[in-house]
C-alpha positions as CSV (number, residue, x, y, z in Angstrom):
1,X,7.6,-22.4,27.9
2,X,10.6,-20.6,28.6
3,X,11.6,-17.1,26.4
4,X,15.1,-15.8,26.4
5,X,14.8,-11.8,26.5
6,X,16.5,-10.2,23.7
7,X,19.9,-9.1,23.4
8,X,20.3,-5.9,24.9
9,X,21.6,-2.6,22.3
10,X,25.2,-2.9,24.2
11,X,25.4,-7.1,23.6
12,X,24.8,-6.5,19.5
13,X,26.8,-3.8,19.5
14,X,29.6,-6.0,21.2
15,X,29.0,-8.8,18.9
16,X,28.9,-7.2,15.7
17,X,32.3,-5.6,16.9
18,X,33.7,-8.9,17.5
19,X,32.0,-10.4,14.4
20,X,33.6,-7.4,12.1
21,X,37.0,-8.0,13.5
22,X,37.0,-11.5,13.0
23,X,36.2,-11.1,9.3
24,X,38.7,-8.4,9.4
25,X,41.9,-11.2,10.9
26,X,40.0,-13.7,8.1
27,X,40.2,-11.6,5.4
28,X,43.7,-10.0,5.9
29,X,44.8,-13.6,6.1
30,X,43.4,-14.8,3.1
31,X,42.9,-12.6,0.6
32,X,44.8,-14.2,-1.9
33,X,43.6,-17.5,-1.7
34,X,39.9,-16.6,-1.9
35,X,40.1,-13.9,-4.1
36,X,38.6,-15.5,-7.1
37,X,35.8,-17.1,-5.0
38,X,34.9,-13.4,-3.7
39,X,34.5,-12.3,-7.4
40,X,32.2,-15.1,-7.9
41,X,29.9,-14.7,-5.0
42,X,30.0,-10.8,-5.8
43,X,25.8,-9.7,-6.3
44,X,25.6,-9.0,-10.1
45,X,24.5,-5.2,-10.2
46,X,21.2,-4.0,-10.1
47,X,21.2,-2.2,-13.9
48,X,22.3,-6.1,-15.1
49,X,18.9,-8.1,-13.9
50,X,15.2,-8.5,-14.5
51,X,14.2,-4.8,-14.0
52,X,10.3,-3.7,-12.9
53,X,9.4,-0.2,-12.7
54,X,6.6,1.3,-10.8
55,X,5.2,4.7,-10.6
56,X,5.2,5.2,-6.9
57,X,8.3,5.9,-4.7
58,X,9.6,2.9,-3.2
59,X,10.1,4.2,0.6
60,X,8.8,1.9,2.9
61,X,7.6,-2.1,2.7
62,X,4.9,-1.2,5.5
63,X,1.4,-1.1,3.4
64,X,-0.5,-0.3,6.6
65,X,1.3,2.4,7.8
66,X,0.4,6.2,7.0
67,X,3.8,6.1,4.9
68,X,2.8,3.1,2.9
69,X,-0.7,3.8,2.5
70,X,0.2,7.1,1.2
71,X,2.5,6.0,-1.5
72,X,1.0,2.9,-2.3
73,X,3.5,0.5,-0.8
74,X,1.4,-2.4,-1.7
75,X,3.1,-2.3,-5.6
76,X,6.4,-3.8,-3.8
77,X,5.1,-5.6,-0.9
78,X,2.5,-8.0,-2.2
79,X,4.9,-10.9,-2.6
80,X,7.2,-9.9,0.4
81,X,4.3,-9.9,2.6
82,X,1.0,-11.6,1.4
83,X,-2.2,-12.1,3.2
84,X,-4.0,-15.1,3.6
85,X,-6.3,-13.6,0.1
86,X,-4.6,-12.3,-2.5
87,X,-6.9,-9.8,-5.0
88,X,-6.7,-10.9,-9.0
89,X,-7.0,-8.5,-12.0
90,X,-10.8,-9.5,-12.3
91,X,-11.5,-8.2,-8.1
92,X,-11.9,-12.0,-7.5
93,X,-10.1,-13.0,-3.9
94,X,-8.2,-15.9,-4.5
95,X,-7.3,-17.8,-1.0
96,X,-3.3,-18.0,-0.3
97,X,-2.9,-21.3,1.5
98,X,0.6,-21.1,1.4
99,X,0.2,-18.3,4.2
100,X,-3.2,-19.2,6.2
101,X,-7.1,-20.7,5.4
102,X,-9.8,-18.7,6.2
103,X,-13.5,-19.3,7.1
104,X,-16.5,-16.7,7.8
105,X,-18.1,-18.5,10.7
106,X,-22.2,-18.2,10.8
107,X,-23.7,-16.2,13.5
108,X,-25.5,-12.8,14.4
109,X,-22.2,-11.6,15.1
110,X,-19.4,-12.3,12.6
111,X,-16.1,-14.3,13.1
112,X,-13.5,-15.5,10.7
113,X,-11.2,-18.1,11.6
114,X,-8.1,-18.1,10.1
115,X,-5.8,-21.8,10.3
116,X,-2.0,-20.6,9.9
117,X,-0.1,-23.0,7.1
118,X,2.4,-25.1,9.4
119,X,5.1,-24.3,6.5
120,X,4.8,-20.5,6.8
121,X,7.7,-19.1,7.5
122,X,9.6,-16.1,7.2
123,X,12.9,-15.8,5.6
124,X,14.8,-16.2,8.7
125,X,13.2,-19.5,9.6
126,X,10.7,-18.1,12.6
127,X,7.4,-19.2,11.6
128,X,4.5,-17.0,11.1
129,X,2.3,-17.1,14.3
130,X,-1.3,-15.4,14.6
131,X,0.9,-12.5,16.9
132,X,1.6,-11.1,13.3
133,X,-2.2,-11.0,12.4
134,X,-3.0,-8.9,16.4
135,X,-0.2,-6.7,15.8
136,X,-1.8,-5.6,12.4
137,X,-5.2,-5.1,14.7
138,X,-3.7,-3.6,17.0
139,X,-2.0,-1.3,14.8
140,X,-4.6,-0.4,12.4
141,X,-6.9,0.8,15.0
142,X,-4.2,2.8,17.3
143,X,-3.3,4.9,14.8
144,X,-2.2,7.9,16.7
145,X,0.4,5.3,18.6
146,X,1.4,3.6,15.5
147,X,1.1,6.2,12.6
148,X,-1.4,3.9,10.6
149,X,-3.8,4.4,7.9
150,X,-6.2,0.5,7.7
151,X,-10.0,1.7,7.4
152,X,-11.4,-1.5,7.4
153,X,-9.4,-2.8,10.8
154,X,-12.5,-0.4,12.4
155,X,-15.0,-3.0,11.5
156,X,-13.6,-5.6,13.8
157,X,-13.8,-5.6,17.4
158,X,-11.3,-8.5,19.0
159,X,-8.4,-10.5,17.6
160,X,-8.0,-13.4,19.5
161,X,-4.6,-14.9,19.6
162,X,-2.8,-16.7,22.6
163,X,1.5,-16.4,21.9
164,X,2.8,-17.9,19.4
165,X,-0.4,-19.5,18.5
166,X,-1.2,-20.8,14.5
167,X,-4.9,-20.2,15.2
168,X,-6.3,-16.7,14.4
169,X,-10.2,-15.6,15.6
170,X,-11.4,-12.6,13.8
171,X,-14.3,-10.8,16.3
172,X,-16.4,-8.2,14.1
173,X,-18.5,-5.5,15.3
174,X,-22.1,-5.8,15.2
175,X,-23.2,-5.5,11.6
176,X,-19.9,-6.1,10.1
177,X,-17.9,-8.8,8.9
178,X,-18.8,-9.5,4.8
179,X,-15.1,-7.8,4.0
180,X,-13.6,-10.3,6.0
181,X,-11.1,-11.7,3.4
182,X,-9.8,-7.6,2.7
183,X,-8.6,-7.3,6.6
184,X,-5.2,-8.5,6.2
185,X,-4.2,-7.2,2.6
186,X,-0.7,-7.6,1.2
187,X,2.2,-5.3,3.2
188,X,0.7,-5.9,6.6
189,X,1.3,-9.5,8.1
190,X,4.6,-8.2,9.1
191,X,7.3,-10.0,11.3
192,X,5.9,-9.6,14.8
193,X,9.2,-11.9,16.0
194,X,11.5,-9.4,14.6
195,X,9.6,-6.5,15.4
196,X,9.0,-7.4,19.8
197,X,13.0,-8.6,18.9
198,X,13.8,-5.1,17.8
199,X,12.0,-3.7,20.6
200,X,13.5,-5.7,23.5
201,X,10.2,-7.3,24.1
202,X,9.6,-11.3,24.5
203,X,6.8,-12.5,22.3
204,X,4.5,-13.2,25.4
205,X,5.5,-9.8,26.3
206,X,4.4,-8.4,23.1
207,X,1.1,-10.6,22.9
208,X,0.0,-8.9,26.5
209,X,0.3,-5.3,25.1
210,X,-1.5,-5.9,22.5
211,X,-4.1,-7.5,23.6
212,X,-4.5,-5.2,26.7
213,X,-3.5,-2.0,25.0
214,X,-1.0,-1.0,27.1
215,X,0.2,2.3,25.9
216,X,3.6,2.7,27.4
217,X,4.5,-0.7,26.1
218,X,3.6,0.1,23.2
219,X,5.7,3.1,22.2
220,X,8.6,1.1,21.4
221,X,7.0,-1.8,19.5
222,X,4.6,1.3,17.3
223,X,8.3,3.1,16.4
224,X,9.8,0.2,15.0
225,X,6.6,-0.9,13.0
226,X,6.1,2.4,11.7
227,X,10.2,3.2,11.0
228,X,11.7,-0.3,10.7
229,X,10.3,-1.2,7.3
230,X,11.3,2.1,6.1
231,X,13.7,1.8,3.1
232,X,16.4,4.7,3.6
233,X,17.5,2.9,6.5
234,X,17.1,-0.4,5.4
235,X,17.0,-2.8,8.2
236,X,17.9,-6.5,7.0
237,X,17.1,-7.8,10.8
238,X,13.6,-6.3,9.9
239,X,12.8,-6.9,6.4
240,X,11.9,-10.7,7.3
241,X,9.6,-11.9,4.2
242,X,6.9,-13.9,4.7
243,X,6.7,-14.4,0.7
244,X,8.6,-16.2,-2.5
245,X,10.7,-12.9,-2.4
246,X,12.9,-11.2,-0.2
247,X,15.2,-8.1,-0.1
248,X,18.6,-8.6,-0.8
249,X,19.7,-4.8,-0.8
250,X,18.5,-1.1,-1.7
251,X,20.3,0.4,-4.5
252,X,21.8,3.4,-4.4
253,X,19.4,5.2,-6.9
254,X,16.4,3.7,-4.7
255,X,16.0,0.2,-6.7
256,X,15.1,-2.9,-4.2
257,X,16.5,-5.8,-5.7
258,X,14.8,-9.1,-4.7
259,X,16.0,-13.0,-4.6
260,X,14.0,-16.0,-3.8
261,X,12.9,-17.0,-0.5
262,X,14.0,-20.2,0.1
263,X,12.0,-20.4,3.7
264,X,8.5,-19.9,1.5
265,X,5.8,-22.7,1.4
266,X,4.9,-22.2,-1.5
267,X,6.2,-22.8,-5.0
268,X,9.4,-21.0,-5.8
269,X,9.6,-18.3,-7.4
270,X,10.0,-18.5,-11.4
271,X,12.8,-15.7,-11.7
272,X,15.7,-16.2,-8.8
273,X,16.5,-12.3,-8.9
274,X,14.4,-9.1,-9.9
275,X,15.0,-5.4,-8.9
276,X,11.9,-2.8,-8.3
277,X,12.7,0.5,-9.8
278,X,10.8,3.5,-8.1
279,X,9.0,5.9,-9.5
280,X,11.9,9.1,-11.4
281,X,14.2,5.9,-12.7
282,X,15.2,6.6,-15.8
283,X,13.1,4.0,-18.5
284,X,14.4,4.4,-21.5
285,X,17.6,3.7,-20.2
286,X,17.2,0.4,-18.6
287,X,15.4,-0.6,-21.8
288,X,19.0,0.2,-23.7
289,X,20.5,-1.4,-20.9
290,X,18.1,-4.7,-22.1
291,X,17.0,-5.0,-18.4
292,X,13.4,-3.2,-18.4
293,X,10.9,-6.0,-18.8
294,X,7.8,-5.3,-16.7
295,X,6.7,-1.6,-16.1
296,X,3.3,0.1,-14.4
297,X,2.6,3.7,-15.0
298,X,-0.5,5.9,-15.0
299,X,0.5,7.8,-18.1
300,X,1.6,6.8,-21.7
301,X,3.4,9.8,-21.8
302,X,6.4,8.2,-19.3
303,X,6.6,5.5,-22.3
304,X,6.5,8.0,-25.4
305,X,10.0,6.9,-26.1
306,X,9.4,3.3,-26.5
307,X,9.5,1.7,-29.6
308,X,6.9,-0.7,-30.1
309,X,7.6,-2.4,-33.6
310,X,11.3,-3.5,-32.4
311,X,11.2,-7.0,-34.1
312,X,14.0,-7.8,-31.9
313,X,12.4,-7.0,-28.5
314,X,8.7,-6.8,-28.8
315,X,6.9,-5.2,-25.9
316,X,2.8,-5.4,-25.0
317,X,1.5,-2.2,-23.6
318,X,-2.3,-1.8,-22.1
319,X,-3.4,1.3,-21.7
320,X,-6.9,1.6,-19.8
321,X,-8.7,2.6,-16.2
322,X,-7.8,1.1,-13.4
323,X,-10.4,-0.1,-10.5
324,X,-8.9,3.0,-8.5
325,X,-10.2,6.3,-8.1
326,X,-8.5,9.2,-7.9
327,X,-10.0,11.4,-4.9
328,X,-9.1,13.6,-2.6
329,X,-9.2,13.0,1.4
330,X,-10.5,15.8,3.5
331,X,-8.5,16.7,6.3
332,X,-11.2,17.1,9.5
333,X,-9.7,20.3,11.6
334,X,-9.1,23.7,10.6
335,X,-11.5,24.9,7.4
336,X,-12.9,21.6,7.2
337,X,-13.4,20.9,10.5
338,X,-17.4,20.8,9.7
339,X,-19.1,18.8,7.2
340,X,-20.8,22.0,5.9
341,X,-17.6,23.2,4.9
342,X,-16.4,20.1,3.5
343,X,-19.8,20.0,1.1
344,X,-19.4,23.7,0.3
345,X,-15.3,22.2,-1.0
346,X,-17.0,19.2,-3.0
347,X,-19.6,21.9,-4.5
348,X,-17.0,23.6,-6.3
349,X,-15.1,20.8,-8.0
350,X,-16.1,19.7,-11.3
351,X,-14.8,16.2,-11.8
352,X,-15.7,16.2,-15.4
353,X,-12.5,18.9,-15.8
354,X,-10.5,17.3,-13.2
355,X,-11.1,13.9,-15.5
356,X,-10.5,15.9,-18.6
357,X,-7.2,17.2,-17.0
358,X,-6.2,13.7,-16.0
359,X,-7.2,12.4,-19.1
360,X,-4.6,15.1,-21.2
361,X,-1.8,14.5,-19.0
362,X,-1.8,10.8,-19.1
363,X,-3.2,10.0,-23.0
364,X,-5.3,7.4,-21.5
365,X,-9.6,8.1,-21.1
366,X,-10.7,8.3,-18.2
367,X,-14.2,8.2,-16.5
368,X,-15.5,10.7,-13.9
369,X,-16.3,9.7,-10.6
370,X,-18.8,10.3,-7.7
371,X,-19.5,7.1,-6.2
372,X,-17.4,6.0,-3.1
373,X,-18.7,2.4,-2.2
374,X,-18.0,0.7,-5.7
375,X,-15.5,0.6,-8.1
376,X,-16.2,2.8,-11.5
377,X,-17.8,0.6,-13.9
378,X,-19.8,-1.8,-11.5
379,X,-23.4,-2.4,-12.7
380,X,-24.8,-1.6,-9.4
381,X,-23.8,2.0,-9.7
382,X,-27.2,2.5,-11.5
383,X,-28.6,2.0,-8.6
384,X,-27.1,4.9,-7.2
385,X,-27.6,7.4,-9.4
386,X,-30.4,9.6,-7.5
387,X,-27.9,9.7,-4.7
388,X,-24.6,10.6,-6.6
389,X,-25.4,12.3,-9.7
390,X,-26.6,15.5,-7.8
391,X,-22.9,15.6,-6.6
392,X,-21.6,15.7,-10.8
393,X,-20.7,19.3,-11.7
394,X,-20.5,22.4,-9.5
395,X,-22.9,24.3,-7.4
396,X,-20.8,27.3,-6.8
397,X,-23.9,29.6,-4.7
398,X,-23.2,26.5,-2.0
399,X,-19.5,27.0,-2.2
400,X,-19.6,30.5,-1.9
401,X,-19.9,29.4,1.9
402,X,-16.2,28.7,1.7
403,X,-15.3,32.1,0.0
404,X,-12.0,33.7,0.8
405,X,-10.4,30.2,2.4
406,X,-7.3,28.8,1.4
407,X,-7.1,24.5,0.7
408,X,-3.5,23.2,0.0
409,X,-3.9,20.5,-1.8
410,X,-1.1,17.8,-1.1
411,X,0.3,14.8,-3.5
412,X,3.7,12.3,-3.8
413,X,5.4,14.5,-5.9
414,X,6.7,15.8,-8.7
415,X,3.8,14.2,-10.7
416,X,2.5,16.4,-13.8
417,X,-0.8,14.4,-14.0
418,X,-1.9,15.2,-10.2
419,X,-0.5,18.9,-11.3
420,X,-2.7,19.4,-13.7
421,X,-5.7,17.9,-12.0
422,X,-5.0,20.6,-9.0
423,X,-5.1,23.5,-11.8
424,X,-8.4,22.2,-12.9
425,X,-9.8,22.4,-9.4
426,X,-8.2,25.8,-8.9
427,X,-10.2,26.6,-12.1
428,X,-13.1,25.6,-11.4
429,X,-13.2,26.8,-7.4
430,X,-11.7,30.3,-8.3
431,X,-15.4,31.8,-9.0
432,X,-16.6,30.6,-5.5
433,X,-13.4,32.9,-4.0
434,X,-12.0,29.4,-2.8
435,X,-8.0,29.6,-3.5
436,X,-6.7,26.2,-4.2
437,X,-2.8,25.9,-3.6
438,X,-0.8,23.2,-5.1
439,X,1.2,22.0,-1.6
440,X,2.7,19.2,-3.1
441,X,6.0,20.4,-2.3
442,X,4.8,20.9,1.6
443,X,4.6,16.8,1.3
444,X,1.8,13.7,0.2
445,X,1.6,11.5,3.1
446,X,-1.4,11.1,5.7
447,X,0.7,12.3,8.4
448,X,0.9,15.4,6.3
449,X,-2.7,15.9,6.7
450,X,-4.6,17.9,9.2
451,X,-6.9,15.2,10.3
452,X,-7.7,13.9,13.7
453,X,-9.8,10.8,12.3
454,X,-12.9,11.0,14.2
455,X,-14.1,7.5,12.8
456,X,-10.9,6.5,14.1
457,X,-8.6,5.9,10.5
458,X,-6.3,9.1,11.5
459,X,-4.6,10.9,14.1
460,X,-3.8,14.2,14.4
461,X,-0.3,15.9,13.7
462,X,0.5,19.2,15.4
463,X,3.1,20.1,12.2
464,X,0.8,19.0,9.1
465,X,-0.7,21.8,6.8
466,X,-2.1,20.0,4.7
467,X,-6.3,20.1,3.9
468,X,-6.6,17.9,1.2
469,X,-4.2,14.6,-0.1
470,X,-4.6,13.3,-3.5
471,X,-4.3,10.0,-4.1
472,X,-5.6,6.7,-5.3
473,X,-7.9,4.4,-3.3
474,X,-10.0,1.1,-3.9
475,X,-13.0,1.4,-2.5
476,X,-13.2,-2.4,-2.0
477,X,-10.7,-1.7,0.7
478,X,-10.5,1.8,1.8
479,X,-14.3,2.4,3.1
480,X,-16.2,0.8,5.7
481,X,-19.5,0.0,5.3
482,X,-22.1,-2.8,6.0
483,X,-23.1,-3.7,2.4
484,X,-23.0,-7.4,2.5
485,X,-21.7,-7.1,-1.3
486,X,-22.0,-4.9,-4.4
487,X,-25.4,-7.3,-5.1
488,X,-27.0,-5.6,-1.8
489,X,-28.3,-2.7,-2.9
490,X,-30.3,-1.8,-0.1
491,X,-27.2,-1.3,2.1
492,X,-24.8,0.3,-0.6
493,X,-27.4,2.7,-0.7
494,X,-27.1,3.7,2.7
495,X,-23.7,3.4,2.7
496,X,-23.2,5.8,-0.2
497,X,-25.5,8.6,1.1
498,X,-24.0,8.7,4.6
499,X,-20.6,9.1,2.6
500,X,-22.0,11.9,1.3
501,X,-23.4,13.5,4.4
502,X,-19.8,12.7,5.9
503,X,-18.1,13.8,2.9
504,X,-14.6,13.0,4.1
505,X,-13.5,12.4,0.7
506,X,-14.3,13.7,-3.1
507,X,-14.3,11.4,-5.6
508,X,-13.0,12.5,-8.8
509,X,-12.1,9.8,-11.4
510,X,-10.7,6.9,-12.9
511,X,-7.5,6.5,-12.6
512,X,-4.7,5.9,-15.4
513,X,-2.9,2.9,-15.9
514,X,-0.6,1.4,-18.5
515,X,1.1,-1.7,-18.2
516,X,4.1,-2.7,-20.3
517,X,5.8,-5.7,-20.8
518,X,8.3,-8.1,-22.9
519,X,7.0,-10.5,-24.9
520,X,9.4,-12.6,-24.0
521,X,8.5,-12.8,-19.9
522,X,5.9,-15.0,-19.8
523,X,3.1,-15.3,-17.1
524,X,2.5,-11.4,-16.8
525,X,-1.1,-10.8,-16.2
526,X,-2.1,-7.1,-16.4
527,X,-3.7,-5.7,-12.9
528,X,-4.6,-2.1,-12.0
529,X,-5.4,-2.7,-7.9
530,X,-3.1,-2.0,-5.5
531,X,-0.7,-4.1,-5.9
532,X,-0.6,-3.8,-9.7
533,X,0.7,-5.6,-12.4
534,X,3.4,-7.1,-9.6
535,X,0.3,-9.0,-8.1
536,X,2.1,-12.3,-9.7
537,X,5.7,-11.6,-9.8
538,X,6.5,-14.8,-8.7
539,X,5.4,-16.4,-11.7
540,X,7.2,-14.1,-14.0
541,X,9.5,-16.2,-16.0
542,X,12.0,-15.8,-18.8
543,X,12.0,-19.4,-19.7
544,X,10.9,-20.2,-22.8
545,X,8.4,-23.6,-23.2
């Protein structure tokens, strides 16, 4: 088939010069006749629609990138960019057919098959091809080219995908292959059209690279996946969505507001408009304004204000532990560039104060945590117990090994919860001689962390200074392992103690969430993964039966 190449920078530039001063001529020409139509196709504001609030910064729509995986990007891009499962409230996967079927083929070495929907399509009409599904491979496990952060993309060994193919063929290494449905989570089936577009590449062009790895190729294609989706610069030729919403605009306080996608498969969504508001909007406000109808926090405390007997506008909040854990990721370089120094870290920390610290700031219980291969509360933790209970408490003769070091401790700031749970680590490391420095202010982002990824989830950045990052992770879908499921016991126990002869991360606990919405929205089911109460968006409606 024949490819046109892409429009070089000089030929847009030239167009949209051309294109400007052509709706310049219109407009000076006719802007008394079609001045009432222009006030009627005017966007109504952002403080006047369906409002959501999430308690993460909303910076970037790219989950799988070390920006998005950071802040957890997945809370506004799991119905802008679905995978082919989608993960409900109760950790059930339920298959998205609107996007792609999937099958786990039998064999000694693992394959899923993935059949692309012939209706999916992006919001500029370019359907979604398995190129989209090998540029999240590719970019998941080059993460020093692309700035990535996708753990699980390491258990796979070959995408197979011929241009601008529907069909996708999932290759796992030996041993691997039972977290097949978790490879292609929400926030990473992005545009690869737009993206080899963007980057002056063809689509067989692009296909080549990334199938042969070729490097110099590459560098172009890695900075516009890693910048494009970023949401300062907001890039409409970018932001394609594969789901039932799209971006409209970004807001000048940092709101995305959303409309329908009319190029979606599958049903449309219940609300035509909705705006996300990022994490420092002002709540209580937007509720006067009467536009705050779904929020997600992990503290009650950002909801103190609320009144919950209005009569007039009754609200639901849940307050309870989310499937998350809060834990720290070790960086792999400087003092913790041994995993005798990393243990000697972990020695100090007692999670039971970092919980109880948590637990304060938040007004919501919360569980200590030392297991890494299952969520808190799963049954099969008993099983564990002789390997992970040693780790609950301190051992501070073993952490004396670390005395007189330094560990700046980095989080997406300002958060007084994650503030609080640093002070109780500086607490309880001080008597080792261990100081503990809140860095939050240095930055909370992978690529802030002093890690070269030796399993092959980092890279290395000459400017980071941070040792540890606090944050939130699943461990459904940020550890690798060969557990078949949480029912195989044998290998979640191997699983767990080489985690802990590893140690790249420290568990500490449960964390937070509180969900609140209006009574009148109908549809909203409460969900504390990744993608949070937002999981169902789609379905949110204000239409009474």
């Amino acid at each position: 088939m024949t490819v046109e190449s892409a429009p070089s920078p000089r030929a847009r530039s030239l167009r949209t010069i051309f294109a400007l001063l052509a709706a310049a001529t219109l407009t000076a020409l006719g802007v008394q006749a079609c001045s009432s139509d222009t006030d009627e196709q005017q966007a109504t504001p952002s403080n006047e629609l369906f409002g959501y609030a999430v308690d993460v910064p909303l910076e970037t729509t790219n989950a799988g990138s070390s920006l998005g995986a950071s802040i957890d990007a997945q809370a506004l891009s799991t119905r802008l960019y679905p995978g082919p499962f989608t993960q409900g409230p109760k950790g059930q996967w339920i298959p998205n057919r609107d996007v792609a079927e999937g099958h786990l083929l039998p064999g000694v070495q693992q394959r899923a098959e993935f059949k692309i929907n012939e209706q999916a399509k992006f919001s500029d009409g370019a359907s979604l091809t398995c190129d989209s599904f090998l540029l999240a491979f590719r970019a998941g496990t080059m993460p020093s080219l692309f700035h990535s952060y996708m753990p699980l993309m390491n258990e796979v060994e070959s995408v197979e995908c011929q241009p601008n193919s529907r069909s996708v063929d999932v290759v796992f290494k030996q041993g691997f292959g039972p977290r097949w449905r978790q490879i292609f989570p929400a926030g990473t089936l992005l545009p690869a059209h737009a993206i080899a577009r963007e980057a002056g590449l063809s689509m067989e062009e692009l296909n080549t690279a990334l199938s042969n790895q070729q490097w110099g190729m590459l560098e172009g294609v890695a900075q516009v996946w890693n910048e494009g989706y970023e949401l300062e610069n907001f890039n409409a030729s970018l932001q394609q969505s594969l789901g039932p919403y799209k971006i409209r605009s970004v807001g000048d306080q940092g709101e995305v507001i959303l409309e329908r996608n009319e190029y979606y498969a599958g049903a449309q969504a219940e609300e035509p408009e909705l705006v996300v508001w990022p994490r420092g909007s002002d709540l209580e406000q937007l509720r006067k304004d009467g536009v705050l109808r779904v929020a997600d926090s992990t503290s009650l405390n950002d909801l103190s204000w609320l009144d919950r007997d209005d009569v007039e506008r009754p609200v639901e909040v849940a307050a309870m532990e989310g499937v998350m854990t809060d834990s720290l990721l070790l960086s792999d370089t400087g003092v913790f560039a041994t995993a005798e120094n990393r243990k000697a870290f972990a020695a100090c920390i007692d999670q039971a104060a970092v919980a109880q610290a948590s637990e304060k700031a938040s007004g919501v219980p919360v569980t200590p945590v030392v297991t890494r291969m299952l969520r808190a509360g799963d049954p099969s933790a008993t099983q564990l117990k002789d390997i992970t209970d040693p780790h609950l408490g301190t051992n501070i003769d073993q952490a004396k090994a670390l005395g007189g070091t330094t560990i700046n401790i980095g989080y997406s700031g300002p958060d007084q919860r994650k503030a609080d749970m640093v002070k109780a680590i500086q607490k309880s490391c001080a008597p080792a001689g261990i100081e503990i420095v809140d860095a939050s202010k240095q930055g909370g982002t992978f690529d802030q962390l002093q890690w070269v990824g030796t399993d092959g989830t980092g890279a290395y950045h000459a400017n980071a200074t941070l040792d540890a990052l606090l944050l939130a992770v699943d461990p459904v879908s940020d550890f690798s392992g060969a557990a078949k499921s949480s029912a195989d016991i044998e290998g979640l126990r191997k699983d767990e103690a080489a985690s802990w002869d590893n140690l790249t991360t420290v568990p500490l606990a449960t964390q937070p969430r509180v969900q609140m919405y209006d009574r009148n929205v109908l549809h909203v089911v409460p969900n504390t993964n990744a993608s949070g109460v937002g999981w169902n968006m789609d379905r949110w409606s204000t239409k009474q039966p």
